[in-house]
N, C-alpha and C positions, 0 to 999 in steps of 0.2 A: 657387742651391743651394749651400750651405754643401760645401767642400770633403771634409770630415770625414764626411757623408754614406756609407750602404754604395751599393755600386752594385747595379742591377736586372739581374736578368736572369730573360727570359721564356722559358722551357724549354720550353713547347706546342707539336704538331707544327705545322706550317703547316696552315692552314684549321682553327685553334680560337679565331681571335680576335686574332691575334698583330696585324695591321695598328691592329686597333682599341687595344689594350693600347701599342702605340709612342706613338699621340697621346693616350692616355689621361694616360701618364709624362711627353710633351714638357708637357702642358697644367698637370702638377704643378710643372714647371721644372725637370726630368731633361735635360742633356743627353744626348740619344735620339741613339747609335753605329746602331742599328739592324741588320741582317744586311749582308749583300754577296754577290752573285752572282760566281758563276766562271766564267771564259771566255765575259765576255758584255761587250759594248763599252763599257757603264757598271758593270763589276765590277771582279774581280781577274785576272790573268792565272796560271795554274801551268802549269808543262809537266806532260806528259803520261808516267808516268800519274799520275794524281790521289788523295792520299792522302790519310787521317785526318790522319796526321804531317803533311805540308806544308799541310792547310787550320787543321788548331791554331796553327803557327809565325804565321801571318797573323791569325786571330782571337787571338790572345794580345797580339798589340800593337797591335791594335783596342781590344781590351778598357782597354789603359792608357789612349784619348783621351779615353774619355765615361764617362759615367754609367749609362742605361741601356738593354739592347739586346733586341732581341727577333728574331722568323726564322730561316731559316739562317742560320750551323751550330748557333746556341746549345744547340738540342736534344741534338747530339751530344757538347757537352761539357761538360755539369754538374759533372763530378767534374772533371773538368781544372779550369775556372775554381774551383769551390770551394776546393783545393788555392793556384790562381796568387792567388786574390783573396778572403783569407781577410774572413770579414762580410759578406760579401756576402749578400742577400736574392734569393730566388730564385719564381719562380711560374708554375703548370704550368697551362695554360689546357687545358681538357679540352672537347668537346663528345658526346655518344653515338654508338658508335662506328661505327652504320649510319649516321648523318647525317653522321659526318663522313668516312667512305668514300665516300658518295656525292656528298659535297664534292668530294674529290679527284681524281675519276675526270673528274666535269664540268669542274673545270677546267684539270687539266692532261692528261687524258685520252691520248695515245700520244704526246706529246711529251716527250724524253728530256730528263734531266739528270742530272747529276753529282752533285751530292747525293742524286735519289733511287738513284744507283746503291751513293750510300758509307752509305747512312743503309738503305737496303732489299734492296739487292743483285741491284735489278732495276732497270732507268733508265725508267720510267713503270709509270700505277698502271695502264692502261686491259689487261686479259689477265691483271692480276698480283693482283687484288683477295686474295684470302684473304694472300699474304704481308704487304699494305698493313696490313690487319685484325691481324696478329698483331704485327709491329712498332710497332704503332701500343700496343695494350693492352699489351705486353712494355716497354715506353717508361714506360707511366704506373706501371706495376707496380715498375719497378726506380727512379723517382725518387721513390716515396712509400717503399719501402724503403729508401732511403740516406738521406731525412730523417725516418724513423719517430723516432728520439730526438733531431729538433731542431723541435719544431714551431713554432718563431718565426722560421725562416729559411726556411717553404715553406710559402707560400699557396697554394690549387688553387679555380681560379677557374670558370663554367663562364659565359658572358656570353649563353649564347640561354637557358640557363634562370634569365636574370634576375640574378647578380649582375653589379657595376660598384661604383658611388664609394665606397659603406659600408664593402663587402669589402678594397678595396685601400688605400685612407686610412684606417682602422683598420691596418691590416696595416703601413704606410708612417712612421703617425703624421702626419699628412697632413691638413687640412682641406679638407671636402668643396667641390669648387667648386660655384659656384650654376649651372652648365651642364650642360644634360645629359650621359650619359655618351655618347663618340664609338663609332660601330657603322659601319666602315667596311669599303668591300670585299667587301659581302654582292652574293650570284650575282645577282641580281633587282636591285640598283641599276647593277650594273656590266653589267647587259643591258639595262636599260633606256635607259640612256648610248649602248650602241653603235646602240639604236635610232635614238633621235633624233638621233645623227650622221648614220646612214645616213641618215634622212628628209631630214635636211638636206639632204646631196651630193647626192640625186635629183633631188631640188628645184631647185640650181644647176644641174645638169648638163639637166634638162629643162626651165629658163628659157634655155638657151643654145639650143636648138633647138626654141621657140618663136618663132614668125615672125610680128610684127608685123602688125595686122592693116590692110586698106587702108582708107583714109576714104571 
């Protein structure tokens, strides 16, 4: 990728595509920063407590390594980076907003984090649904209005109803690869995965206490 490139960044809450949209941009030849988790063994560390202020300080000099990023925090700081990383192209991955509550609830369902504490003001969606629901639509509402007078620098993509290569290589300037587009991360393949793990282990575990039989 050409240095002089703007950089990507994907604005969509988590569970609109965001996984699938990273390999989408690595497979253009984006180098993909992608998000980062806080206070988790393969993240970032902050003391406590955990701000807007000190999670930007770290995403802003993330933002200068790569090209393009998508997950948290990117959501939360549209306007920050526009401002740090003038050109930049931006793209807001949407899916309907009951599907994609009930995305959210199944999968991270009463397990806390820090992002949704700083992004939602509740640390899990599972009890909290109607606030998820409003931040979520209040989200999409205030990044189609801050780029209502620039419509070359915000794509709004929705990938279960169907777009992928056309929408974003048009948008990118980009030539469409001859591979399908990547759909990664969805509920039903990442259950079906822990299935056949499990099938697996059971498997092992009850050839271990199968007892040879006698001739």
């Amino acid at each position: 990728m050409q240095s002089e490139s703007p950089k990507v960044f994907v604005i969509g809450m988590q569970k609109t595509g965001t996984t699938s949209m990273g390999e989408a941009l690595a497979r253009l030849g984006y180098r993909n920063g992608g998000g980062f988790r806080i206070n988790h063994p393969r993240g970032v560390q902050i003391d406590e407590p955990i701000t807007r202020e000190k999670v930007w300080a770290i995403a802003k000099e993330r933002a200068a390594l790569a090209d393009a990023f998508e997950d948290n925090p990117w959501p939360m700081f549209f306007r920050e980076v526009d401002a740090a990383f003038p050109g930049s192209k931006f793209i807001l991955t949407e899916r309907p907003a009951a599907e994609w509550l009930k995305s959210v609830v199944r999968h991270f369902a009463d397990n806390p984090s820090p992002y949704a504490k700083l992004i939602y003001g509740v640390d899990q969606p599972r009890g909290n649904e109607p606030r998820y629901l409003e931040v979520y639509q209040q989200h999409s509402a205030e990044v189609r209005a801050y780029f209502a007078k620039r419509p070359r620098d915000l794509l709004i993509l929705d990938l279960e109803g169907g777009n992928g290569w056309p929408e974003l290589c048009g948008f990118l300037g980009r030539s469409i690869p001859s591979t399908p587009f990547p759909h990664m991360n969805r509920a039903s393949s990442r259950e079906a995965k822990q299935k056949s793990t499990f099938r697996q282990w059971r498997k092992k575990i009850s050839d271990l206490f199968v007892r040879p039989r006698r001739p």
